[in-house]
N, CA, C and O atoms as a GROMACS GRO file, in nm:
protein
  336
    1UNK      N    1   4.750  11.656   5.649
    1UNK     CA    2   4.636  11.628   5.733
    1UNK      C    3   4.658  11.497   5.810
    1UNK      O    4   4.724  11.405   5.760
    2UNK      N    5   4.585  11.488   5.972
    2UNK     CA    6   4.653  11.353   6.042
    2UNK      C    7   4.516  11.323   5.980
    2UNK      O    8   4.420  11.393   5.949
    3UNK      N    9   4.557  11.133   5.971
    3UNK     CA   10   4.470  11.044   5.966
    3UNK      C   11   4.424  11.018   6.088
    3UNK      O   12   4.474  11.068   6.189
    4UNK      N   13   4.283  10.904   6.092
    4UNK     CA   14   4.227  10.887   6.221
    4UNK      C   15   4.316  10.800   6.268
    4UNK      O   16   4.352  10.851   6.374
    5UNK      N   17   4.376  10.694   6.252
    5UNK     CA   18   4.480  10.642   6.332
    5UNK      C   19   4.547  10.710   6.411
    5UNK      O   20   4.527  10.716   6.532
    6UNK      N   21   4.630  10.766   6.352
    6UNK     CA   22   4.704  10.893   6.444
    6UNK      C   23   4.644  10.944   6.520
    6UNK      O   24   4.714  10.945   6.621
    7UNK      N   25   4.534  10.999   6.545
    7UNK     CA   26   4.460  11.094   6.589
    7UNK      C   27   4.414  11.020   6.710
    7UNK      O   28   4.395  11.074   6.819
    8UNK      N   29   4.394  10.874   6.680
    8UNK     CA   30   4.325  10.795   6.778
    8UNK      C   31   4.466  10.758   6.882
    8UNK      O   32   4.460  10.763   7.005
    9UNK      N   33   4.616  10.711   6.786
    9UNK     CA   34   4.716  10.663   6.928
    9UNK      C   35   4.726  10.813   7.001
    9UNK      O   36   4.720  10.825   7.123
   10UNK      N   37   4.745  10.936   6.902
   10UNK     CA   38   4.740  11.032   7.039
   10UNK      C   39   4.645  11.046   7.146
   10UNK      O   40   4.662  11.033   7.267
   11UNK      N   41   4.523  11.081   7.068
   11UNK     CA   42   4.428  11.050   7.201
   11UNK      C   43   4.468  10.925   7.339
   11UNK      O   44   4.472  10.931   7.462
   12UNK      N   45   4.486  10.840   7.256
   12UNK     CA   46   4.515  10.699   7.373
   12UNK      C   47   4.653  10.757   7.418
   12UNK      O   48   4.636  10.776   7.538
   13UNK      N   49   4.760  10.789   7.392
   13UNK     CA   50   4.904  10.842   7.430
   13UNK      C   51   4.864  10.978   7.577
   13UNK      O   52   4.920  10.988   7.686
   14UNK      N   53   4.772  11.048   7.530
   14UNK     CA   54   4.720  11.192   7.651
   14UNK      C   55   4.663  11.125   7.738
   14UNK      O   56   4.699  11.156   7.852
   15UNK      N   57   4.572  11.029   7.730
   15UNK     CA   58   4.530  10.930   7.807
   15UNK      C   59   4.573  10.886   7.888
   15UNK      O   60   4.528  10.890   8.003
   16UNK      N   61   4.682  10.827   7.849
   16UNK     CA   62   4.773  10.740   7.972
   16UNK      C   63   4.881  10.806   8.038
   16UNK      O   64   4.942  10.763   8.135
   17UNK      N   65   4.900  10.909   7.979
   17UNK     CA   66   4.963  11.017   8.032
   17UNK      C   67   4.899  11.059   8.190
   17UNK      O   68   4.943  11.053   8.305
   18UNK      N   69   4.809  11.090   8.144
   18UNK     CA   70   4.685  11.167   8.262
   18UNK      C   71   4.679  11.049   8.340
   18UNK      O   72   4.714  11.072   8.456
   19UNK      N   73   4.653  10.951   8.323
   19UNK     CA   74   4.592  10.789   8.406
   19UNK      C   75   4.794  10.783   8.473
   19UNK      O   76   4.801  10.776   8.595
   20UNK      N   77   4.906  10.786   8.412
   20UNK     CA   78   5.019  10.814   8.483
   20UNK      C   79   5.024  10.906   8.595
   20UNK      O   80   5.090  10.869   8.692
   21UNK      N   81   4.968  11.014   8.600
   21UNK     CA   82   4.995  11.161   8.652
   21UNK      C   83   4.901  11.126   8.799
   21UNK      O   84   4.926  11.135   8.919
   22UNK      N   85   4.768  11.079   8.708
   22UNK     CA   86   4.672  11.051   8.861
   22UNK      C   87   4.749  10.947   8.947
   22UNK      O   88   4.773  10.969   9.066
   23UNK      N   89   4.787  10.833   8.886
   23UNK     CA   90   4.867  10.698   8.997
   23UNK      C   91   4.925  10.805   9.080
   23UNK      O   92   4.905  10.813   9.201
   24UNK      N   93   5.012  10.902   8.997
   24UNK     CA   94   5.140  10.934   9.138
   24UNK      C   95   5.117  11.028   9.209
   24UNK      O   96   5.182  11.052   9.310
   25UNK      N   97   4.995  11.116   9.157
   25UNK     CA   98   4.950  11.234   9.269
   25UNK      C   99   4.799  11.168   9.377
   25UNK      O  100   4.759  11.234   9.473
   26UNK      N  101   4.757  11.080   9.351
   26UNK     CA  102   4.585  11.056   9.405
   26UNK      C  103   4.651  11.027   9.575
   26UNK      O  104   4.710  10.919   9.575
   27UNK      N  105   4.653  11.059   9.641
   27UNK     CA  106   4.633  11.022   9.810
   27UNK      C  107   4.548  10.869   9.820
   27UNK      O  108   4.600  10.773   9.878
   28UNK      N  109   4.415  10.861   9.756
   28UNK     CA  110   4.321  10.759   9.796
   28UNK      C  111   4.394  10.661   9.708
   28UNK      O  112   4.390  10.697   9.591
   29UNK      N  113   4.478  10.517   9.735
   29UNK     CA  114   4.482  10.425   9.659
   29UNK      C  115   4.422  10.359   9.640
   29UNK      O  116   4.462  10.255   9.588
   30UNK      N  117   4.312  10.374   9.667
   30UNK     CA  118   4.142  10.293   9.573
   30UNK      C  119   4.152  10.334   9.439
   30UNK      O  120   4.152  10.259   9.342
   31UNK      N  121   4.164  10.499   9.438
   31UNK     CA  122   4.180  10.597   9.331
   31UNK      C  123   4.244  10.549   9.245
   31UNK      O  124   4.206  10.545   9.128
   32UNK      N  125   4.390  10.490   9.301
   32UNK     CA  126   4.522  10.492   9.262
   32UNK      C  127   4.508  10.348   9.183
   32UNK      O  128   4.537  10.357   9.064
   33UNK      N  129   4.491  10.289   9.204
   33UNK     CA  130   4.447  10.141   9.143
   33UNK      C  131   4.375  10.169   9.095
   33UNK      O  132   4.431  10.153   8.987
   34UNK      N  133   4.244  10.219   9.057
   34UNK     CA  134   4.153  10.197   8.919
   34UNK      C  135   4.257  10.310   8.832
   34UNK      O  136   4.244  10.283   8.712
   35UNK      N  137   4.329  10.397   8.845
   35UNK     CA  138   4.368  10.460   8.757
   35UNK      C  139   4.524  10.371   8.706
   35UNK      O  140   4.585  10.385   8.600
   36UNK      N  141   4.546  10.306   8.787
   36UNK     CA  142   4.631  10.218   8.686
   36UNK      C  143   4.578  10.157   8.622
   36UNK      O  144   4.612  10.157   8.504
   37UNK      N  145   4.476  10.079   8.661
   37UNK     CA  146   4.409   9.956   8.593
   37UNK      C  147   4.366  10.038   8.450
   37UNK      O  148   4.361   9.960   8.354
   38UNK      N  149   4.323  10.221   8.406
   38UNK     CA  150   4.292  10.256   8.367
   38UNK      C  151   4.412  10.274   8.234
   38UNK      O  152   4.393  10.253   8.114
   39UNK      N  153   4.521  10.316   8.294
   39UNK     CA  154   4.663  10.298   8.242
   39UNK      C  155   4.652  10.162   8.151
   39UNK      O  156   4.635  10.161   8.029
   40UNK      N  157   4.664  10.040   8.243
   40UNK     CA  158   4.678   9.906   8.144
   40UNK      C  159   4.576   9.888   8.049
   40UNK      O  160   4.595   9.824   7.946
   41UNK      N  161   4.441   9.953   8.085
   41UNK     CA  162   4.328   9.943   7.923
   41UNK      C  163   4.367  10.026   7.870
   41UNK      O  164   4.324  10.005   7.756
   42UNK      N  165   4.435  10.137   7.865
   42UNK     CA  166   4.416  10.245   7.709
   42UNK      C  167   4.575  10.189   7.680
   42UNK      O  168   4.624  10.241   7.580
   43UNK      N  169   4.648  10.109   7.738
   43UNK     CA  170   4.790  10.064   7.683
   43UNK      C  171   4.732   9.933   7.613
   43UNK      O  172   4.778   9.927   7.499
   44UNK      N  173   4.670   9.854   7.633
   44UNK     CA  174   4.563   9.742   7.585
   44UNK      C  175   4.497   9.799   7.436
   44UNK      O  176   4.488   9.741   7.328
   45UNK      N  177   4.464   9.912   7.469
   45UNK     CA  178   4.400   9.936   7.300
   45UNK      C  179   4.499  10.030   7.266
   45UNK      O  180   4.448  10.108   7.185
   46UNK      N  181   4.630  10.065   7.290
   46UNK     CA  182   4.720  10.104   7.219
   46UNK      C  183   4.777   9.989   7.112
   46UNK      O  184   4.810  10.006   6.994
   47UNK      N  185   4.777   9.874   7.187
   47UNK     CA  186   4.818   9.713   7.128
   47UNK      C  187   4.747   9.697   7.010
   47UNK      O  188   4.806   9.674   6.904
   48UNK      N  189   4.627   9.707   7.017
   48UNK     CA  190   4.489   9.670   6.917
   48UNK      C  191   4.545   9.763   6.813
   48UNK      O  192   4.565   9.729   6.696
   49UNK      N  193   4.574   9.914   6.874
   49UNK     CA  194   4.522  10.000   6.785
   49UNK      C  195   4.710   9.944   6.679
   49UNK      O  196   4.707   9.968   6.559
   50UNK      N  197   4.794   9.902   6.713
   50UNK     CA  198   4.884   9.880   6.635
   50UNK      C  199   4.889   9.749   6.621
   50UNK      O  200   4.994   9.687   6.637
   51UNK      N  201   4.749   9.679   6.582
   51UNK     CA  202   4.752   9.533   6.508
   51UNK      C  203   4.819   9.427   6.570
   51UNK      O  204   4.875   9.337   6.507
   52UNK      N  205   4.816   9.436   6.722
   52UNK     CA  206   4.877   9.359   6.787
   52UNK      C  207   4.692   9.271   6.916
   52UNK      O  208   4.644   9.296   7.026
   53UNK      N  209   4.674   9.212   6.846
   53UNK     CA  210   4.501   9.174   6.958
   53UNK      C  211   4.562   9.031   7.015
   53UNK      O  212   4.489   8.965   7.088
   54UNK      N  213   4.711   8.976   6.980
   54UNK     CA  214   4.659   8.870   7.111
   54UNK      C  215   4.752   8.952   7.217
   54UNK      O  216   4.701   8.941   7.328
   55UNK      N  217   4.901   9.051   7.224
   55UNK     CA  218   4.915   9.117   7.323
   55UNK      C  219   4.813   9.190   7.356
   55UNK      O  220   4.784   9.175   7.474
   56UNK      N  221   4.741   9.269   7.294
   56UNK     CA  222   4.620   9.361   7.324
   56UNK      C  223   4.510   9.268   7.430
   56UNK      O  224   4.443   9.330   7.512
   57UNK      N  225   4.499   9.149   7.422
   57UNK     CA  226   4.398   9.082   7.503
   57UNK      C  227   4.489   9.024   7.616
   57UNK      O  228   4.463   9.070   7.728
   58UNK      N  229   4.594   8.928   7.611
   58UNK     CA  230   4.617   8.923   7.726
   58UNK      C  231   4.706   9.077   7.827
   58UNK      O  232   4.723   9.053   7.946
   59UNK      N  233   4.737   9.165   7.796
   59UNK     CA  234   4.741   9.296   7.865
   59UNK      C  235   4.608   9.359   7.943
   59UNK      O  236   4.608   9.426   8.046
   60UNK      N  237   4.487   9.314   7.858
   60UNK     CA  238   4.376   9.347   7.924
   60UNK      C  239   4.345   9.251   8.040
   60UNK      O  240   4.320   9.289   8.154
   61UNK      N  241   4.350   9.122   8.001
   61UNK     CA  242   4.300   9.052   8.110
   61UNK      C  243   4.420   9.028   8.264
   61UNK      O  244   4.394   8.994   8.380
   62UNK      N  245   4.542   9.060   8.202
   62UNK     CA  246   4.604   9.047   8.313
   62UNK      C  247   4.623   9.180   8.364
   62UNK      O  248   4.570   9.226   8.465
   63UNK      N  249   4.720   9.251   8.270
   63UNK     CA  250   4.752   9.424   8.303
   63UNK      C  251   4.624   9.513   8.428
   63UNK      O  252   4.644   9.577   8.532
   64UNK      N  253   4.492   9.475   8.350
   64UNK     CA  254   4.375   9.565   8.336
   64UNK      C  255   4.271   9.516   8.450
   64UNK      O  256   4.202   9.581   8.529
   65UNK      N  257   4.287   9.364   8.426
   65UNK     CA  258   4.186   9.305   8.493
   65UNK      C  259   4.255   9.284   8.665
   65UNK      O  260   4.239   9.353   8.766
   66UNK      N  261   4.331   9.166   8.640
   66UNK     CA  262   4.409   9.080   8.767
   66UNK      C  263   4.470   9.172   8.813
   66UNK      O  264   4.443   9.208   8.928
   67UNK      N  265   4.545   9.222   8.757
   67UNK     CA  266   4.678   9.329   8.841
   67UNK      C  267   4.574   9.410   8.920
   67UNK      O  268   4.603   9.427   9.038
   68UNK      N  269   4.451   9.465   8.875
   68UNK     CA  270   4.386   9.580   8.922
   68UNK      C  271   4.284   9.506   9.037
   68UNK      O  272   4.231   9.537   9.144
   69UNK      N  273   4.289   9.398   8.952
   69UNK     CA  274   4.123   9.321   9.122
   69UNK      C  275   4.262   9.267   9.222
   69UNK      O  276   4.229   9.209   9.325
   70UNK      N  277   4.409   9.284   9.197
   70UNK     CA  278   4.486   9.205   9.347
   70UNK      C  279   4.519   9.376   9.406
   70UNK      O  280   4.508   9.405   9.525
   71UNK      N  281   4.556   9.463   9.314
   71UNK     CA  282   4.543   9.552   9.409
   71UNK      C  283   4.435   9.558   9.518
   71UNK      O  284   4.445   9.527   9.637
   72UNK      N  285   4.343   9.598   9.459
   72UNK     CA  286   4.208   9.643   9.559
   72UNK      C  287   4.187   9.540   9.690
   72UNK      O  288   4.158   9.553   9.809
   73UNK      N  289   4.215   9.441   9.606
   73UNK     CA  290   4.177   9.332   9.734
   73UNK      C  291   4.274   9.340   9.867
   73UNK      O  292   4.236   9.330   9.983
   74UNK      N  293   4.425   9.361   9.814
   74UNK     CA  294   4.529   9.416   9.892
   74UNK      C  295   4.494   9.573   9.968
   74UNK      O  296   4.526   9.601  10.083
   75UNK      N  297   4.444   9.636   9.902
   75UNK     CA  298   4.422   9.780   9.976
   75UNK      C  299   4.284   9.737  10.067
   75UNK      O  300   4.279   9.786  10.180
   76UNK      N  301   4.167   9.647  10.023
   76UNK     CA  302   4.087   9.639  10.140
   76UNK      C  303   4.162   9.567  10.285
   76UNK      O  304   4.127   9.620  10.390
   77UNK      N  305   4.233   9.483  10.293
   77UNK     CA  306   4.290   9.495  10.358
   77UNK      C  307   4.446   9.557  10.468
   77UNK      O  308   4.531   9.515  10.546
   78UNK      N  309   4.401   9.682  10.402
   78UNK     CA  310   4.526   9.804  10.440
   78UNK      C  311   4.453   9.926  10.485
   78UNK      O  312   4.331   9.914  10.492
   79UNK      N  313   4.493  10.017  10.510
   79UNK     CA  314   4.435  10.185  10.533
   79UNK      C  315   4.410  10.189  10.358
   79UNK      O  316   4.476  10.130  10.272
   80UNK      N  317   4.295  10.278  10.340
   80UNK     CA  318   4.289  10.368  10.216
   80UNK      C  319   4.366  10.454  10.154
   80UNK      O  320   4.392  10.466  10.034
   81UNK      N  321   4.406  10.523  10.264
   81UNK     CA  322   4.462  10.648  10.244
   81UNK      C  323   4.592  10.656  10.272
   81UNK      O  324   4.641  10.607  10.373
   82UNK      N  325   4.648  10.712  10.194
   82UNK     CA  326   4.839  10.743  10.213
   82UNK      C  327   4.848  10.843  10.349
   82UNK      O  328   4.776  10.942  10.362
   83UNK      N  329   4.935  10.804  10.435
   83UNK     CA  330   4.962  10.891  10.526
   83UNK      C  331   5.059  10.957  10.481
   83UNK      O  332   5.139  10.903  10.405
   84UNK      N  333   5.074  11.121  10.530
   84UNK     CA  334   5.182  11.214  10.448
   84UNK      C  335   5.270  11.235  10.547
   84UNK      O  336   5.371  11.302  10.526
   0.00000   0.00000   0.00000
């Protein structure tokens, strides 16, 4: 029988999988940036979830937070949208 640990890094593992898959298919990189930023929090409580909380916190605040508010700020000043 899996324990909840397990049960919980897979959940977080399908997670970031999917939050991977959206970055490289989304057209809108508004999209595309919160779903990374979404990427660096469930990799953030992948950290936690393996007893690691001071990588687990600074991954959040930089990975999750900064990386994701310089995107946006960079895409408001760009087109939205990927030209194909």
């Amino acid at each position: 029988m899996i324990d909840l640990q397990a049960l919980i890094q897979v959940l977080i593992l399908i997670g970031m999988i999917v939050a991977a898959i959206l970055v490289f298919y989304l057209r809108d990189l508004l999209a595309a940036a919160v779903a990374a930023g979404l990427f660096s929090f469930l990799l953030s409580l992948e950290f936690y979830v393996l007893q690691a909380p001071d990588v687990a916190i600074a991954e959040a605040a930089v990975g999750a937070g900064l990386t994701t508010a310089i995107f946006i700020i960079a895409i408001r000043g760009t087109k939205r949208y990927e030209d194909e």
